[in-house]
N, C-alpha and C positions, 0 to 999 in steps of 0.2 A: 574306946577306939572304934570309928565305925569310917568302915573303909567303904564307897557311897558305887554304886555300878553308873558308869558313863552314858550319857546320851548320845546318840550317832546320829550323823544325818541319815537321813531327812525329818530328823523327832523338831516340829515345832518352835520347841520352846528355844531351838538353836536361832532361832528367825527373829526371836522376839527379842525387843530392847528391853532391858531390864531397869527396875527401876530403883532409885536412891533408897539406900538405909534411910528410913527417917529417925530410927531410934535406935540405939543399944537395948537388948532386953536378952535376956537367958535364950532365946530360939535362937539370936544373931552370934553368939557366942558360941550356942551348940556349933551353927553353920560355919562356922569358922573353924572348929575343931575338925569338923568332917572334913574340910577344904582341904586342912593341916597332912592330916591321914592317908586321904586318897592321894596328893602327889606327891606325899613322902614311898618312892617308889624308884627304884633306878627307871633312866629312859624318860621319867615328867620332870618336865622343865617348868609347866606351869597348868593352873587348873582354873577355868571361872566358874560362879555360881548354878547359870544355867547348865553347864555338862553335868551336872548333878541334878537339873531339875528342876533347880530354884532360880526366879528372873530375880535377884536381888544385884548390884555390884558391889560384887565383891571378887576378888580371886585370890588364889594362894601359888605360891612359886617354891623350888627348888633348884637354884640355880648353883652349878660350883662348891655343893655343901652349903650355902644359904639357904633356909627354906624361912617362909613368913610369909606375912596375907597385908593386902590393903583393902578398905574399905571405900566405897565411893570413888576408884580411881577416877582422874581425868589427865589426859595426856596430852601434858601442857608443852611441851616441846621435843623436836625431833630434829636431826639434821647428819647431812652424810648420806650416804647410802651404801647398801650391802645386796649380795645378790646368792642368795645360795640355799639349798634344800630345806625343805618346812615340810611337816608333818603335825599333827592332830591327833588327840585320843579319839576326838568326835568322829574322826575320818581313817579311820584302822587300817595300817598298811597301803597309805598312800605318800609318795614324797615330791615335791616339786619343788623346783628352784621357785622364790618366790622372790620378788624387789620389797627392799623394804628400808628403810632411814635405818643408819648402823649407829645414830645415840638417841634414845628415848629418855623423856625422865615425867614423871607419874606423880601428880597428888593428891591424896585421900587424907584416910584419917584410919588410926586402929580401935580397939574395942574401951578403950577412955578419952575415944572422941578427941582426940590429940591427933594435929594435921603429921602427914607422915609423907616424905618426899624419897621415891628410889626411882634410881637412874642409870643410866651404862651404856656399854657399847657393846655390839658383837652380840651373843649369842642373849643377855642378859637385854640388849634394846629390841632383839627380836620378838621376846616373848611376852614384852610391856606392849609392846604395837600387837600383837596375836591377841590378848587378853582382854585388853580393849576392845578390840574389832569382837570378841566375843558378847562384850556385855552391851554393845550398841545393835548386837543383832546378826554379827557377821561369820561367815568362816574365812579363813586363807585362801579357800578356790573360787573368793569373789575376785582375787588378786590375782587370778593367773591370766594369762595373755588367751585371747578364745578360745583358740583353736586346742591349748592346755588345758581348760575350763571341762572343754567338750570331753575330752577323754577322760576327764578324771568322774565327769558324773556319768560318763559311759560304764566305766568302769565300778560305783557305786551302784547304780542299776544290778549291773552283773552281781555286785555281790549280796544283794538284797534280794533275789531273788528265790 
């Protein structure tokens, strides 16, 4: 069991898009244990590769007593919309309403390369659209309206100092 310590903004490798599994091999497996591990946690919803460190796509989720991982997500459809508090391990004690499509659905592959499709609404399509935005390079306070933008890296500042 290796429970993996978080990356926070402003660490890099949050910026950076990550890149496809090419292969299955014992490292990608470890990394998916770690993934497993670290948001088997109350309070995580969901975890991607880079907040650990690694630009691979991958993320691991715990939703509702669901926990599991996809590989290689891509976020093949969304629709609806939802409007309501979002929060980050990468961004510690921050919450903001965020806008965001309230049905996501996700397809990858898991670690026998067998294509893997999860989907939902509510709190379950939030964290498919979060997770994403993570492995393309994003956080959630690219999504906030400016003027929310501004206080929330005001407020980062403050605490990195």
């Amino acid at each position: 069991m290796a429970l993996r310590d978080i990356r926070v903004v402003p660490d890099p490798v949050l910026r950076t898009p990550c890149d496809e599994i090419a292969e299955i091999t014992p490292a990608i497996e470890s990394l998916v244990q770690d993934l497993l591990d670290t948001v088997d946690d109350p309070g995580r919803a969901g975890l991607s590769a880079n907040q650990i460190g690694v630009s691979l796509r991958a993320f691991s989720y715990n939703i509702d007593g669901r926990v599991g991982y996809v590989l290689n997500p891509v976020l093949v459809e969304k629709s609806g919309e939802q409007y309501g508090d979002e929060g980050c391990l990468s961004v510690p004690g921050l919450w903001y309403k965020t806008r965001r499509a309230d049905y996501a659905k996700v397809e990858g592959i898991n670690l026998r390369g067998e294509k893997v499709v999860l989907e939902g609404s509510g709190l379950m399509g939030r964290m498919l659209q979060h997770e994403c935005d993570h492995l393309d390079g994003h956080v959630y306070l690219d999504r906030l309206e400016k003027e929310e933008r501004r206080a929330a890296m005001r407020q980062i500042r403050k605490q990195n100092r």
